[in-house]
N, C-alpha and C positions, 0 to 999 in steps of 0.2 A: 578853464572851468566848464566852459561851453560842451567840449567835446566830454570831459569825465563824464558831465551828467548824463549823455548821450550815449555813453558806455553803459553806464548803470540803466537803464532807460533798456537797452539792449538783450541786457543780463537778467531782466525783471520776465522782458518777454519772452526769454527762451527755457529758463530754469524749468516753469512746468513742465514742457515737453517734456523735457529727460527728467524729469521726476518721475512723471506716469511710468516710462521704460522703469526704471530700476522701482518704483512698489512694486510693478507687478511682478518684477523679478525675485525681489524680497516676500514676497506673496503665497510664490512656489515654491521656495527656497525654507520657510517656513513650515509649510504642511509635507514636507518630504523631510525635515528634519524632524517633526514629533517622529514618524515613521520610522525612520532611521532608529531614531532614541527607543522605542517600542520593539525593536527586533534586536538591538542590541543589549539590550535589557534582557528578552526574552535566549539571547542565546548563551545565557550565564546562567542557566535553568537545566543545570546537572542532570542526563539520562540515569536510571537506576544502571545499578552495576547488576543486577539478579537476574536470572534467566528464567523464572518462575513467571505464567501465564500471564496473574496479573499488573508484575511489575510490567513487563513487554507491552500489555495493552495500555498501559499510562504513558510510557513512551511514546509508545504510536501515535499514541493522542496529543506526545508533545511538540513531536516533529510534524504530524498533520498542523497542527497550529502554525507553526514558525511557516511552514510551508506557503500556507495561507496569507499571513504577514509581507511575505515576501515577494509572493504573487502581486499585492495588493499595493507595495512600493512598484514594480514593475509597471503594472499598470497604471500607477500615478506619474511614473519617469514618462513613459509613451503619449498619455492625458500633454504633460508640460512639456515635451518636445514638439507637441501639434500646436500646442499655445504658442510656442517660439516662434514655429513657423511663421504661423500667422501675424504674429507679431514683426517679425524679419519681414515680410510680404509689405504692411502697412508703413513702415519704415521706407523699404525701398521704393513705396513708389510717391511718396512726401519727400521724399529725397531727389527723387526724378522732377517731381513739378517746380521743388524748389530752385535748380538748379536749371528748369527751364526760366521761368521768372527771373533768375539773376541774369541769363542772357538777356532777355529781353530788358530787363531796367539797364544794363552795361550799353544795350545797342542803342537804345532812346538818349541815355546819359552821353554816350560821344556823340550822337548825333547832334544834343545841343551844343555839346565844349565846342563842334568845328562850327556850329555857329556861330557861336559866341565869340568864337575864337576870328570871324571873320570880319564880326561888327565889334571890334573888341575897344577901339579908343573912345574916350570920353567923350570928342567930336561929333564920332558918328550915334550914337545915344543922342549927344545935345538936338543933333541936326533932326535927327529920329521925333524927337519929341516938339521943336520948336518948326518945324514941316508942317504944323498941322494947320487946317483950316480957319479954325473956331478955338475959343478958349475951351469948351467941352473936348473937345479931338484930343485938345493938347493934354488935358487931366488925364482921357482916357489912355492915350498913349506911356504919360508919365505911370500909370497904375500900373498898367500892361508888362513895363519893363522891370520896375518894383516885382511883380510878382511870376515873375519870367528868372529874375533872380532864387525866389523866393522855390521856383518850380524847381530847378537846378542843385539846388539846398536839400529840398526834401527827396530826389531822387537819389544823391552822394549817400543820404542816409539812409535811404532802402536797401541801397546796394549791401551796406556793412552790416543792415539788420539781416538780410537773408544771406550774407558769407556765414555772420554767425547760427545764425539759424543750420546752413548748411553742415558746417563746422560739430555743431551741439549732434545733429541727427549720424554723424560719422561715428561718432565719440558713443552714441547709443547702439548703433548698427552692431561697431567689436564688441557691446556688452553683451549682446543677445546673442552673437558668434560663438563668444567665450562661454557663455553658460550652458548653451545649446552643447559646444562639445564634451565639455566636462560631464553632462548629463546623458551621454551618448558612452561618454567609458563607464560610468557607474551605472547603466544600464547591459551593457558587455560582463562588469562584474557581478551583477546581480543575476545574470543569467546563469554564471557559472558558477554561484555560492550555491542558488535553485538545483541545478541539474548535483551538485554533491547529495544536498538533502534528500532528491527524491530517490536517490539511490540507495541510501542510507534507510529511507521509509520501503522499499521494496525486500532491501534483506531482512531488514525487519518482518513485514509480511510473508515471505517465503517462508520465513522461522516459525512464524504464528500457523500457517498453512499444515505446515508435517504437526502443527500437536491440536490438530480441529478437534479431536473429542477432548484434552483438557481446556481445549478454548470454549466450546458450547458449555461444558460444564461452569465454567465461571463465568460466563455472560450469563447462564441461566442465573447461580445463585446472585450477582449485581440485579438483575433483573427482581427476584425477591426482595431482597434486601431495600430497593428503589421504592417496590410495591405497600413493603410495611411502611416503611418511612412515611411515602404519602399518604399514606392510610392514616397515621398519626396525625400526621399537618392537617390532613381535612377534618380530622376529628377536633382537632382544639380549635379550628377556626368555625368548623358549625357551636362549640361551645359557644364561641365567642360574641357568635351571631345570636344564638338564642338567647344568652346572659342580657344584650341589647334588648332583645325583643320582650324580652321578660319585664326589665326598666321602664321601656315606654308603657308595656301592657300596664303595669301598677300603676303607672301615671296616670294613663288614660280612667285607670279604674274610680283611681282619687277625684280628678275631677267631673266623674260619674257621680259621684256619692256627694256631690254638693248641691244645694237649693236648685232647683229644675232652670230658674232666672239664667244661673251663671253656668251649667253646664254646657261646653261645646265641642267636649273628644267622642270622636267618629271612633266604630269598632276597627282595633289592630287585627289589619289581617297580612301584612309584609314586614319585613323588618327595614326599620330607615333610622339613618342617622342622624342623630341630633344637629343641630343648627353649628355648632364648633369643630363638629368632623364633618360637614359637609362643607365649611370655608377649608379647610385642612385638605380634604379630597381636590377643591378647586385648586389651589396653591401646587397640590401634587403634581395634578393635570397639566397646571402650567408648565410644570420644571421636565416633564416627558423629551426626553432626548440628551436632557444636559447635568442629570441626578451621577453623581461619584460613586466610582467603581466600589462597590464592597470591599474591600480588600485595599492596604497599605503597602507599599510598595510599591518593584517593580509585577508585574504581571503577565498572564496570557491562558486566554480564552481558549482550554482544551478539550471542551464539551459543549457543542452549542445547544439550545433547545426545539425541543420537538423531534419525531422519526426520522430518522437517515440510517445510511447504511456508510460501515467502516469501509474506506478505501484499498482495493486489492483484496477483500475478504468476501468471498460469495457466502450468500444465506448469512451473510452477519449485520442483524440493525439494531439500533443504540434507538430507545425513547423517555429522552431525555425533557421534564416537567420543570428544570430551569434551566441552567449554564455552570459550567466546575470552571473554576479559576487555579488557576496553577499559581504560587506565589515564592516567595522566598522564606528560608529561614527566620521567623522572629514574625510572619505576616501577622496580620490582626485584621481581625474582620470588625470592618466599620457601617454603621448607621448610613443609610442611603440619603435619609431626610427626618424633618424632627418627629419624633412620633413616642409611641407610649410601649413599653416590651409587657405584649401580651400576654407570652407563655415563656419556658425557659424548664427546656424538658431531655432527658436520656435516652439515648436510641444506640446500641449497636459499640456501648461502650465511650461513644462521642456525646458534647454536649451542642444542641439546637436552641435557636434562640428565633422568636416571633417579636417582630415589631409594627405596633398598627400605626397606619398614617390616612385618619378617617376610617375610608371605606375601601382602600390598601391596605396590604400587608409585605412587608419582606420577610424573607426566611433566609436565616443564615445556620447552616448545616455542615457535621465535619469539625467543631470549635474543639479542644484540649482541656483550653479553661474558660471561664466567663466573667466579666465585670459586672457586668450588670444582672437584676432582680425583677422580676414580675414587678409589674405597675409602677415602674419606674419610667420617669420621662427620660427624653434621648433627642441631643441634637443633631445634624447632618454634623459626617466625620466623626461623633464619636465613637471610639473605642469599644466594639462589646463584647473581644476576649480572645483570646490567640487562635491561630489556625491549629487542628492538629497537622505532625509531622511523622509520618509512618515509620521513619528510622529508615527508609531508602531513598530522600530526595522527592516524597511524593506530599508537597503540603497544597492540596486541593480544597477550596471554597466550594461547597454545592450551596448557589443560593438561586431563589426561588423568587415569582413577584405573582402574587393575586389581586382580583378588586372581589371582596366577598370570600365567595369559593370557584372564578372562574380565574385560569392559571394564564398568565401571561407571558408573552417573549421578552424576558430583561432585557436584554440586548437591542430592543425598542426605544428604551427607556433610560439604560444609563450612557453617560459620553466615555468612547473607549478611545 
């Protein structure tokens, strides 16, 4: 019975160890599997089959993505191979100390057994303890031997706690071995999935290259087309501003026009949100980084925001006022967080959909069809109406984030 508990007693102490090794292994193993799932997803995202300028440049932009994607596991594999390292490092040398202390407890533990082993019959003990001077001597000696045992006892159980201990740190060492290599081939294959892709994105480019005057041509008209759009969006959200600023002015005007006693509204000279969109704007503020992709499904991020220039194409730059989501068949553009739909307006044959959240806005652009209605409430996740589908594989989300009318980086904002 003695010793079980002293097993279990053993087992208590060493489990955390090797638990830490394998979370953090399960840790990596995790955030490289979203990854994983996000590039596998994103590589069932059909190239057009059309050789026409602008199918080519959605391509581009699809294979730039994936490219990206892939990059971005690579360097997560190499992040969690240093981690190994150092993890293998701090192992080995807990392994060294342990393994020096079991010497040392083995050398101190014979050292007593041949003692013990010298003064070992009952006699020499009796003699040992009835030798003494004084009835005090005699206690002390009788204690002495008592806990001479008792030292002997807890050394035999040192030794078996740091075999196991020993034994547990082995047992973690091949794990971090094993994962370390496995993450060493999938780093091998991911190089060589990468070096396909970007070959594929250069023939691509050289294709784009021989047809530069129908490519400026169609960046130019994308580039109007971008321009009206925004044109539109800023137009319904200055409505939308002054519709507000309009509400408070009549308010303030009301209680202008009551007994001099009870009047306290100051002249409106800004527009500010009422007391219920500025809890709404807080709540917003909070969720920044961790707000749901517009879009259902699988996805990928084929348009980022802001100026840049297209890869391998001189004198060619994209200024892009949100992010285009690439999606599947059947996507549906959804509600980022709960809010009110502002506007719900026709552009370019597409339907666009405004939703206020306070002193935010999302813009969902590019839709087929729509569920939802001006002044209608909307919670996070719902539905607010299909992506369109160009008939060649191209079903892109252009969605948009402002506070007011200043334009933000979604990509800030929602978790991808």
């Amino acid at each position: 019975m003695r010793k079980w508990w002293l097993s279990v007693c053993l087992l208590c102490l060493v489990w955390p160890l090797a638990a830490q090794t394998n979370s953090k292994i399960r840790e990596l193993q995790s955030r490289r599997g979203a990854l994983q799932k996000e590039i596998a997803a994103s590589e069932k995202m059909l190239l057009s089959t059309r050789k026409d300028v602008r199918s080519q440049l959605n391509d581009l932009n699809v294979l730039t993505g994936q490219i990206e994607q892939r990059k971005e596991l690579i360097a997560t594999i190499e992040r969690d191979v240093k981690t190994l390292d150092g993890e293998l490092g701090k192992l080995q040398a807990r392994l060294g100390r342990l393994r020096d202390q079991l010497a040392d407890r083995k050398e101190k533990y014979a050292a007593s057994l041949r003692y013990s082993y010298r003064n070992r019959s009952v006699q020499d003990k009796l003699m040992f303890v009835f030798s003494a001077d004084d009835l005090a001597q005699t206690y002390r000696r009788l204690r002495y031997v008592r806990e001479y045992g008792d030292f002997q006892r807890r050394q035999a159980e040192d030794i078996m706690r740091r075999q196991k201990e020993i034994e547990a740190k082995q047992s973690e060492l091949r794990e971090v071995r094993t994962e370390q290599s496995g993450l060493l081939d999938l780093q091998t294959a991911e190089f060589a999935k990468l070096k396909t892709q970007e070959k594929n994105q250069q023939a691509l480019v050289a294709d784009l290259q021989r047809k530069q005057k129908s490519l400026q041509g169609e960046l130019a008209k994308k580039r109007r087309e971008a321009d009206r759009l925004n044109a539109q969006i800023d137009r319904l959200i200055e409505q939308e501003i002054a519709a507000a600023r309009k509400k408070q002015a009549d308010k303030a005007v009301a209680v202008k026009e009551q007994p001099a006693s009870s009047a306290k509204a100051a002249p409106v000279e800004a527009y500010k949100v009422d007391a219920g969109d500025r809890k709404l704007s807080a709540v917003f503020e909070r969720n920044k980084g961790v707000l749901p992709v517009p879009i259902t499904g699988p996805y990928l991020i084929v348009e980022h925001y802001g100026r840049r220039n297209v890869p391998g194409l001189r004198h060619v730059a994209l200024d892009n006022k949100g992010i285009d989501i690439k999606g599947q068949a059947g996507a549906q553009a959804r509600a980022i967080f709960d809010g009110e739909v502002s506007a719900v307006f026709q552009y370019n044959g597409m339907t666009n959909v405004l939703v206020r959240h306070g002193s935010y806005i999302s813009v969902y652009c590019n839709l087929s069809s729509t569920t939802v209605k001006r002044g209608q409430k909307v919670k996070t996740r719902e539905s607010l109406g299909r992506v369109a589908d160009d008939g060649s594989g191209n079903i892109i989300l252009h969605f948009q984030l402002r506070k007011e009318t200043a334009k933000l980086n979604p990509e800030a904002w929602i978790k991808g």
